[in-house]
C-alpha positions in Angstrom: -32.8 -82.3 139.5 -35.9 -80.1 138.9 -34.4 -76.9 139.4 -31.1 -77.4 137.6 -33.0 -78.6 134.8 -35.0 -75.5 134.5 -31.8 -73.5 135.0 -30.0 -75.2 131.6 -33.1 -74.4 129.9 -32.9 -70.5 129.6 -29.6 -71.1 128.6 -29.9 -73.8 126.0 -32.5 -71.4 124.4 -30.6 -68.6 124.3 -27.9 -70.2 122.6 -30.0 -71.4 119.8 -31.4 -67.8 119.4 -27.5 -66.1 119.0 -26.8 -69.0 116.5 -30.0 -68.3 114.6 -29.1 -64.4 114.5 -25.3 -65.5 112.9 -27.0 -67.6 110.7 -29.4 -64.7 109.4 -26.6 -62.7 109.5 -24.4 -64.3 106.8 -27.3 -65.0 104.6 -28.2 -61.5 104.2 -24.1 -60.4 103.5 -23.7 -63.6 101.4 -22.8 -63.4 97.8 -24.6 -66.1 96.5 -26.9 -65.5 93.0 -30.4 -66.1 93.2 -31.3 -68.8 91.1 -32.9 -68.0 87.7 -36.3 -68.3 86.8 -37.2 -69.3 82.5 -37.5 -65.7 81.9 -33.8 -64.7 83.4 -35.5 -62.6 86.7 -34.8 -64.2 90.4 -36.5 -66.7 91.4 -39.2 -64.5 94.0 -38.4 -61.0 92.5 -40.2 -58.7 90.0 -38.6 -58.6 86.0 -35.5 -55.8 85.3 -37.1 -54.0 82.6 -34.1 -53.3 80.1 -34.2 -49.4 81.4 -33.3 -50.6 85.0 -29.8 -51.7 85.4 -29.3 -54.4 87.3 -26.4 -53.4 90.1 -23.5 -55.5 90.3 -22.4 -55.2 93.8 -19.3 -53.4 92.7 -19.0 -51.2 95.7 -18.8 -54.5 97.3 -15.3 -54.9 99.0 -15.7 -58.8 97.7 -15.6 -59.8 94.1 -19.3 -61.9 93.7 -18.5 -66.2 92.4 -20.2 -67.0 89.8 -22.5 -70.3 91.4 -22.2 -71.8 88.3 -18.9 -72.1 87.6 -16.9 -71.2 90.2 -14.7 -69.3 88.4 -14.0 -65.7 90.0 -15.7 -62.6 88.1 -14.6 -59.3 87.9 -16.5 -56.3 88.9 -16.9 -54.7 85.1 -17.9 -58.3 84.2 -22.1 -58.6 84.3 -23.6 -61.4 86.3 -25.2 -63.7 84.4 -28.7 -62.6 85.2 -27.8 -59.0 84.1 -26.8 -61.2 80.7 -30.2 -62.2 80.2 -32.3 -59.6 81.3 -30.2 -56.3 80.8 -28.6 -56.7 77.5 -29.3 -54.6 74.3 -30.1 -55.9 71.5 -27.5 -55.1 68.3 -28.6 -52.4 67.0 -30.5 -52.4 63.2 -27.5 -51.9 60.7 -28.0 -48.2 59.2 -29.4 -48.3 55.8 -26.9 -46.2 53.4 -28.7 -43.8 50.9 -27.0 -43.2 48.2 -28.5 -40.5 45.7 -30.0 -42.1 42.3 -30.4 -39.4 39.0 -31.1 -42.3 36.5 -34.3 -44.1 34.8 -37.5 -44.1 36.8 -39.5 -47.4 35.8 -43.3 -47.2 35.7 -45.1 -50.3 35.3 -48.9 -50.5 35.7 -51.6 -53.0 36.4 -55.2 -53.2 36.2 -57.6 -55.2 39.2 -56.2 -59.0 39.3 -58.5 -61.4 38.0 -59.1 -63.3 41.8 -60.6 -66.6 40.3 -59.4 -67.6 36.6 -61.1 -70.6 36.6 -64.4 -68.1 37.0 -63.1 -65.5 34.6 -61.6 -67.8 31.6 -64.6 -70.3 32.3 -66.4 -68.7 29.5 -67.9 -65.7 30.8 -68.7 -62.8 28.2 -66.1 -60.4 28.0 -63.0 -63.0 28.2 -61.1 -62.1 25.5 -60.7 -58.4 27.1 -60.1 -59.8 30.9 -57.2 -61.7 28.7 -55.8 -58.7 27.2 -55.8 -56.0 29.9 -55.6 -58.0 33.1 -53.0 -60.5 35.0 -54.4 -63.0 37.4 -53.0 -63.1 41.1 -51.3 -65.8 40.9 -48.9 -63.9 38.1 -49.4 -60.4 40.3 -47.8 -62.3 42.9 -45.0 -64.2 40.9 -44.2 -60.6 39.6 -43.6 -58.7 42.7 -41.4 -61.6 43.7 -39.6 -60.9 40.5 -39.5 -57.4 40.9 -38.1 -57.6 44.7 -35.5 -60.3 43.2 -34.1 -57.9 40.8 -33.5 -55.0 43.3 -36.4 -52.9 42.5 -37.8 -50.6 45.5 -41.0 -49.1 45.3 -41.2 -44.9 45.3 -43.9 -42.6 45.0 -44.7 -40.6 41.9 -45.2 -37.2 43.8 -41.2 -37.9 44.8 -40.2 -37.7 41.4 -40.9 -35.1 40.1 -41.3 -31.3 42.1 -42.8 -27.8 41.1 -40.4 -24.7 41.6 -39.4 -21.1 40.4 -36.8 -20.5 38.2 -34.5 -17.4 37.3 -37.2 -15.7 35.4 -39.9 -16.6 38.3 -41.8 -18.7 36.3 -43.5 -22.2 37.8 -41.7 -25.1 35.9 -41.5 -28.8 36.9 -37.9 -30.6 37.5 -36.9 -34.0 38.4 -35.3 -34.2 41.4 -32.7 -36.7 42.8 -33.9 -39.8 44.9 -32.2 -41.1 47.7 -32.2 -45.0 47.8 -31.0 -48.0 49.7 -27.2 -48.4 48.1 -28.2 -51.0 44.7 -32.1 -50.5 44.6 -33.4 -49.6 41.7 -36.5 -47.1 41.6 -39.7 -48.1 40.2 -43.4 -46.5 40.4 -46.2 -48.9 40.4 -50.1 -47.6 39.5 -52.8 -49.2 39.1 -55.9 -48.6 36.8 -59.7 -48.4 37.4 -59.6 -49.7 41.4 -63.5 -49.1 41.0 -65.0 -52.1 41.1 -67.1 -52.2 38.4 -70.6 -53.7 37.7 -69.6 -56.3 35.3 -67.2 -57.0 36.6 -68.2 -58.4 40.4 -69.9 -62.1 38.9 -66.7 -62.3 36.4 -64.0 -63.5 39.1 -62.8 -60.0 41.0 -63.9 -59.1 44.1 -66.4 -56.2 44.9 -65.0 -53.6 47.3 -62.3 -52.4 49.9 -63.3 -52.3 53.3 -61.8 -52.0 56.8 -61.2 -55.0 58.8 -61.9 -55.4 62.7 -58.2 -54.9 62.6 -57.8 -52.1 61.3 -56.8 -52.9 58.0 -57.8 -52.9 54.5 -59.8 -56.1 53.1 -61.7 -56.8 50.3 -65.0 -58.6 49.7 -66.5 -60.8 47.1 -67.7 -64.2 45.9 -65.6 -67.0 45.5 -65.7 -70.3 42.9 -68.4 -71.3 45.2 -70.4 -68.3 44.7 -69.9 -67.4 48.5 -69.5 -64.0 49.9 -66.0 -64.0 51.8 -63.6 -61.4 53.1 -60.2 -61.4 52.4 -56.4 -60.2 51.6 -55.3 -62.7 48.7 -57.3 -61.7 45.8 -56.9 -57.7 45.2 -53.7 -55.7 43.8 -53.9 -53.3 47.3 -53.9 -56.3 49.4 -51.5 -58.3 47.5 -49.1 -55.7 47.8 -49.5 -54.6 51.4 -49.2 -57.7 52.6 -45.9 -58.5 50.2 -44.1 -54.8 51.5 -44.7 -56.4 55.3 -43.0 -59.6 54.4 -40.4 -57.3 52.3 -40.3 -54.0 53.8 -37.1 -53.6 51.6 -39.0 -53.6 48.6 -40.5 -49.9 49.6 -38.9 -46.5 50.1 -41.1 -45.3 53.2 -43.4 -47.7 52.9 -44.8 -46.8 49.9 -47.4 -48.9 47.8 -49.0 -47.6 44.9 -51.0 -44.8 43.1 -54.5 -45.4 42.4 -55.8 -43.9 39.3 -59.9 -43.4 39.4 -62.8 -42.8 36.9 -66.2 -42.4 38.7 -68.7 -43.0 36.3 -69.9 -46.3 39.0 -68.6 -44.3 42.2 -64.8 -45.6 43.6 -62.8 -48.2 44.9 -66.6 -50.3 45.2 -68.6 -47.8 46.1 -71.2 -46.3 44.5 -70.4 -42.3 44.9 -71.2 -41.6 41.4 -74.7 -39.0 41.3 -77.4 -39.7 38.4 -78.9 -37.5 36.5 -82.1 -39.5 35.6 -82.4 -40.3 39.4 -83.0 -37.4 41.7 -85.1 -39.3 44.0 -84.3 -38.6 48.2 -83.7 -42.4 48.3 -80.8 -42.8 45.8 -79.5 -39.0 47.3 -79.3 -40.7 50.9 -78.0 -43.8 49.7 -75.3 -41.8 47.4 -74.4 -40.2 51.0 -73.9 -43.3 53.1 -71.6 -44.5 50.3 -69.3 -41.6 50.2 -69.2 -41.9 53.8 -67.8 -45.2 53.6 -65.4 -44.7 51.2 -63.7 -42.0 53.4 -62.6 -43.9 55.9 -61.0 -46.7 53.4 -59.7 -43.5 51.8 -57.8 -42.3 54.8 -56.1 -45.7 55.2 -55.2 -46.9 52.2 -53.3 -43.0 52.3 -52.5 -43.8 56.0 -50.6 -47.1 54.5 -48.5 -45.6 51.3 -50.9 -45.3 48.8 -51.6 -42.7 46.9 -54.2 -41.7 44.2 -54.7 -40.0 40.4 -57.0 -38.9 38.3 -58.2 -41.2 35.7 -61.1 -38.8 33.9 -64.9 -39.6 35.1 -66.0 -41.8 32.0 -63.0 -43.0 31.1 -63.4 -41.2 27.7 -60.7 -40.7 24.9 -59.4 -37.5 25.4 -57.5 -37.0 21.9 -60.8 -37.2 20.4 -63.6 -35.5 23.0 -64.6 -32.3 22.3 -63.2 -29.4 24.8 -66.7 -28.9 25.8 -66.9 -33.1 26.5 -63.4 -33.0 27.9 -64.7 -30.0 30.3 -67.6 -31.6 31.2 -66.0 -34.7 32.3 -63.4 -33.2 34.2 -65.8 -31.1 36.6 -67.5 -34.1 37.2 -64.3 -35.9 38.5 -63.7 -33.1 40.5 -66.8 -32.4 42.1 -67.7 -36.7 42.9 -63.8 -38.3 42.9 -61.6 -35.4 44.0 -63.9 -33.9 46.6 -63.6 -37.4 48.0 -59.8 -38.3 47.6 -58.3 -35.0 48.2 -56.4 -32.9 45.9 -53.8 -34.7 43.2 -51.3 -33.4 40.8 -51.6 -36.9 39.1 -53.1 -37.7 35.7 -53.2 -41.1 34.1 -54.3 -40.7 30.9 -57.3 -43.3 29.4 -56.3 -45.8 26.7 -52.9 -43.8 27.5 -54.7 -41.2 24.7 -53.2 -38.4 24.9 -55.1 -34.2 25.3 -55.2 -32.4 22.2 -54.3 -34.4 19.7 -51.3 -35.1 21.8 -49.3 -33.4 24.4 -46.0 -34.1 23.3 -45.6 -31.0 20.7 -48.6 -29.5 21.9 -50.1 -27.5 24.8 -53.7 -26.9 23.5 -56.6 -25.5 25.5 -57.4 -28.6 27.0 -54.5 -29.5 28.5 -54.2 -26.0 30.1 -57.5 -26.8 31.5 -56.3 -30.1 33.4 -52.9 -27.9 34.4 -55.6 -24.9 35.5 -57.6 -27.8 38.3 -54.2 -28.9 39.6 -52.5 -31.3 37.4 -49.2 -31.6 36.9 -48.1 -35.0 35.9 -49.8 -36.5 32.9 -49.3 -40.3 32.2 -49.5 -42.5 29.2 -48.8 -46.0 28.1 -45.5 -47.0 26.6 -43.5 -49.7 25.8 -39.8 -48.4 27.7 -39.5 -45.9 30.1 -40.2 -42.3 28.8 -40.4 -38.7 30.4 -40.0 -35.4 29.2 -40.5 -31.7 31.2 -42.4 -29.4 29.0 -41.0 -26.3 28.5 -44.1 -23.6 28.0 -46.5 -25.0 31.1 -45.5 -26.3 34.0 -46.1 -29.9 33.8 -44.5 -33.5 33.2 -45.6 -35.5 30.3 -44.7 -39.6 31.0 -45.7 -43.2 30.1 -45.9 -46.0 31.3 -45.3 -49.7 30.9 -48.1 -52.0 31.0 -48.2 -55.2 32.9 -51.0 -57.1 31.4 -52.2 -60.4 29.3 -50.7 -59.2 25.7 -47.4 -58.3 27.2 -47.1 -61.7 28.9 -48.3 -63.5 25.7 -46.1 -61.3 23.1 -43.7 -59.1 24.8 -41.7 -61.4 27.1 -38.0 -60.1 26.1 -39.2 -56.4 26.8 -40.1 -56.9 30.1 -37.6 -59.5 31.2 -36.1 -56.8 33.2 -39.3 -57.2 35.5 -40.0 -60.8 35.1 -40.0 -63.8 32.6 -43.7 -64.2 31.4 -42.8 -67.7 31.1 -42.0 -67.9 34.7 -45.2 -66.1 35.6 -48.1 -67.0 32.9 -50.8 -68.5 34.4 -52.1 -71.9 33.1 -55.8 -70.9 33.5 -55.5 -68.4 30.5 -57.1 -69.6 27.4 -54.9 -71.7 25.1 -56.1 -70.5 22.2 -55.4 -66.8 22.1 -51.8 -68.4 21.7 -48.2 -67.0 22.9 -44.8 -65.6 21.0 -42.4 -67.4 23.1 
């Protein structure tokens, strides 16, 4: 019994092993889908990256099942795991330019008034925080607005281009936009981004920096009188943050330009030099400010911003003297333009205008300003308004101002923007009064 027993042995194990071989066998020529893991991979195998096409098993003589079915699939058909992991995206419809030879708009703001409740609480100097400035709360109903009525934002230096005509002289033309089909084109500046002394305890904030991000911040003192950092109370961060949100409501990503005095240095920091101070201290401290400002200048132009001249003392040109006008102009040059780069942009002061008036005029001062590089010269107005002059090459322009006396008395005029009513802020003072 012993020794049959031992002879059925080698055979019963044999057996097993050629069934375990046939076993084997069909798995690995099986057609059977792995299962799917969450992310649409099989279960036990490295991702498909949407670059590496999943094979089908089309050179298979056997058309694959699909398991979950049952229902036959054809070769050209993809497995369901190819769905998931292999398939394309639609693509991003393609944005039709259309050229645009019409009206520019050009509506300008000073610095929002961050906290209202700080600014209209009494502080010295109301009445003129009333008059020139909007608060962010109506900065940000107003780009809203804007974006609403199919406005898209464009760059200045697009508009307008130098060139040579027939007689080989330099003149300036206007040249034709392309734009998203229905946008309508409108330049945005921004006065006096400089942060100003008085200004810092009246309810703005202090400076621009960069972030740990990255990105551009501001800092400043809140109701509380603490020193924060943020994005929500400044016209650059404002807007960055809206074009993100609405990247349709910029051409290239652009912002704004930035128009600079530098009579208490730029953008918050103190570049300016002093005559009446020469000591080393203020010189080194003068240097570590304008290295600062550099990097905040490189990416707020990094980020579709752009900048302008808005004279060093933010004098009245129609009435300085040429040798006053000169004077200030160097300066700019040497302690804002050294810093920002060269600019063919001019934003006039109280929107005064060079020599009495550039409109029928191209005096000596104004050919001074053309001689350092300008080329576009900017005033205030109440409805768009450009004109190319024809004996110097150079654009004379104004611009529409977004501010407290528009809102309070101009509402019909800039309906095409926004409705002050929708906008006006219930912090401003009552008693300065409204048309509407």
């Amino acid at each position: 019994m012993a020794s049959s027993k031992g002879r059925k042995l080698p055979r019963l194990i044999i057996t097993i092993l050629i069934c375990l071989v046939l076993i084997i066998g069909a798995s690995s020529c099986g057609t059977d889908i792995a299962p799917q893991d969450s992310s649409g991979s099989s279960s036990g195998s490295p991702p498909v990256s949407d670059t590496d096409p999943i094979e089908t098993g089309s050179s298979s003589p056997e058309v694959p099942s699909d398991t979950d079915t049952g229902n036959e699939v054809s070769p050209e058909t993809p497995m369901e795991s190819e769905t998931e992991t292999a398939q394309s995206p639609d693509p991003t419809p393609e944005i039709k330019l259309v050229p645009y030879d019409g009206v520019v708009e050009h509506l300008f703001f000073h610095e929002v008034i961050a906290f209202p409740e700080i600014t209209f609480g009494g502080v010295e100097g109301q009445r003129g925080y009333d008059n020139y400035m909007v608060t962010v709360s109506e900065y940000t109903k107003i780009l809203h607005s804007m974006h609403a009525k199919g406005f898209i934002l464009v760059n200045l230096n697009d508009v307008w281009s130098e060139y040579t005509n027939e007689n080989g002289v330099r003149r300036m033309k206007k040249n034709t936009l392309m734009l998203p089909e229905g946008k309508k084109p409108l330049v945005l500046s921004f006065d006096d981004i400089n942060f100003y002394d008085y200004m810092i305890n009246d309810g703005f904030m202090e400076k621009l920096i960069i972030g740990d991000d990255g990105e551009i911040w501001a800092t400043g003192f809140d109701v509380s009188g603490k020193h924060i950092t943020t994005q929500d109370y400044t016209v650059v961060t404002v807007l960055d943050k809206f074009v993100k949100e609405h990247p349709d409501f910029s051409l290239n990503g652009v912002k704004g330009c930035i128009a600079l005095t530098g009579y208490q240095g730029i953008l918050g920091y103190r570049t300016q030099a002093d005559k009446n101070n020469t000591s080393e201290e203020f010189r080194l401290n003068r240097m570590q400010e304008a290295a600062r400002v550099r990097p905040v200048i490189q990416k707020l132009k990094d980020t579709g911003w752009y900048f302008a001249s808005h004279s060093y003392g933010h004098i009245d040109l129609n009435n300085a003297s040429f040798n006053g006008m000169k004077n200030d102009a160097d300066r700019w040059m040497d302690e804002v333009g050294s810093l920002i780069g060269p600019t063919t942009l001019f934003i006039y002061p109280f929107g005064s205008r060079l020599d009495g008036g550039d409109v029928n005029k191209t005096g000596p001062a104004f050919e001074y300003y053309h001689e350092l590089g300008f080329r576009v010269f900017a005033s205030v107005g109440y409805e768009p308004y450009s004109k190319i002059k024809s004996d110097i090459c150079a654009v004379i322009c104004d611009r529409m101002h977004s501010d407290g006396m528009t809102l309070r008395n101009e509402r019909e005029r800039y309906m095409k923007f926004y409705d002050a009513a929708e906008v006006f802020d219930p912090y401003r003072p009552a008693q300065y009064g409204k048309s509407w």
